[in-house]
C-alpha positions as CSV (number, residue, x, y, z in Angstrom):
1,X,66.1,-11.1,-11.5
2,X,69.4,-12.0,-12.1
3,X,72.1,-13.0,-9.0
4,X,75.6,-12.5,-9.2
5,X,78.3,-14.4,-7.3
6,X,81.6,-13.2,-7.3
7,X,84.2,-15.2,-5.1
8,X,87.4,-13.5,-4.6
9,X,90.6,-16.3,-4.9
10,X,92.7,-17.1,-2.5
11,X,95.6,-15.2,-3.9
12,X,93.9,-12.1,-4.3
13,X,92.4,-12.3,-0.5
14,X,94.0,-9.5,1.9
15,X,95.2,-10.3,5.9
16,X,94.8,-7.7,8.0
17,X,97.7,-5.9,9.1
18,X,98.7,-7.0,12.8
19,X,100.8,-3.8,13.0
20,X,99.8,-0.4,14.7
21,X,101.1,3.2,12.9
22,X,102.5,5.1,15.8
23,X,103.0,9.2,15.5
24,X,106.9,9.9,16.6
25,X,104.8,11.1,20.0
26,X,104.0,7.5,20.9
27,X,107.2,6.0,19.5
28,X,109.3,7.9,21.9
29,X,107.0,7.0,24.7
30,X,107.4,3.3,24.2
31,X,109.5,0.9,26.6
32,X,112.8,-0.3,24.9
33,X,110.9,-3.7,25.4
34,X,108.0,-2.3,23.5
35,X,110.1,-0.6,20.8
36,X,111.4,-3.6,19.9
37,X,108.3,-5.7,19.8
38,X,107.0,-3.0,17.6
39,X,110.2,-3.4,15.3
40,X,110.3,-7.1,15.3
41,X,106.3,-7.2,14.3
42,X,107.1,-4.6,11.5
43,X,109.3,-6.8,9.8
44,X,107.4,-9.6,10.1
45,X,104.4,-7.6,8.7
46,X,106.8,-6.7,5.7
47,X,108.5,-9.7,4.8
48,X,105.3,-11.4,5.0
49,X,103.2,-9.3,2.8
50,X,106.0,-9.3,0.7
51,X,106.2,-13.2,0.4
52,X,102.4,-13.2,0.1
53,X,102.8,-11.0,-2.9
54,X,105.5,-13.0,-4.8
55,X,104.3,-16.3,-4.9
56,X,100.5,-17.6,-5.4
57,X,99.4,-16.4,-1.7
58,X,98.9,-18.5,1.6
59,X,95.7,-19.4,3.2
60,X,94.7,-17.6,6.1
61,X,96.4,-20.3,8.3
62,X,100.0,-20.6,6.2
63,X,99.9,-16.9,6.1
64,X,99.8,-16.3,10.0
65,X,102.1,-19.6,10.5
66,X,104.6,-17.9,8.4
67,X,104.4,-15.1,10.3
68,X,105.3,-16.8,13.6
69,X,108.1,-18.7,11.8
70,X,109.7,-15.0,10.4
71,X,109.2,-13.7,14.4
72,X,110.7,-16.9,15.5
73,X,113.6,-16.2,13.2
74,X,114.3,-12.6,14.5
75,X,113.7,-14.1,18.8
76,X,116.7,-16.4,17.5
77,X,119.1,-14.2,16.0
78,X,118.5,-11.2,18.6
79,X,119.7,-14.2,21.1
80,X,122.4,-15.4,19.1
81,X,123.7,-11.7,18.8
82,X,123.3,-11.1,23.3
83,X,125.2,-14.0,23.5
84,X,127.9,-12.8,21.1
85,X,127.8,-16.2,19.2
86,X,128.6,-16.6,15.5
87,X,125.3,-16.9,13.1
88,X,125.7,-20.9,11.6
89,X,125.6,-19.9,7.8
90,X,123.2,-22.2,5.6
């Protein structure tokens, strides 16, 4: 009897999605609050995967840190943009 081991790298590993497929129905019902939560988690879930994609791959724990720091980065410039300020360039 032979076993087989096969581990999976790091790189190739998949993260679940954090993001929910609404039908239009359920879009349109959403809060303007809850439409842009939705938004702001969709690009996150993009840019993310994206990243995850072009380079060698996060652990679990870089990938959902990254995450955060992409959502953190959209909080900021939605408040920069109410408050009518300038973005600092970089």
């Amino acid at each position: 009897m032979m076993m087989v081991l096969s581990l999976t790298p790091l790189s190739m590993a998949k993260f679940a999605s954090d993001v929910t497929i609404l039908d239009r129905k359920d879009i349109s019902s959403l809060s303007d609050g809850q439409l842009i939560n939705c938004y702001i988690d969709t690009l996150v879930e993009i840019e993310a995967n994206q990243s995850y994609h072009d380079t060698s791959g996060f652990s679990a724990k870089e990938f959902k840190e990254y995450k955060d720091l992409l959502k953190y980065r959209i909080l900021l410039l939605m408040e920069i943009h109410n408050r009518k300020l300038e973005v600092p360039r970089s």
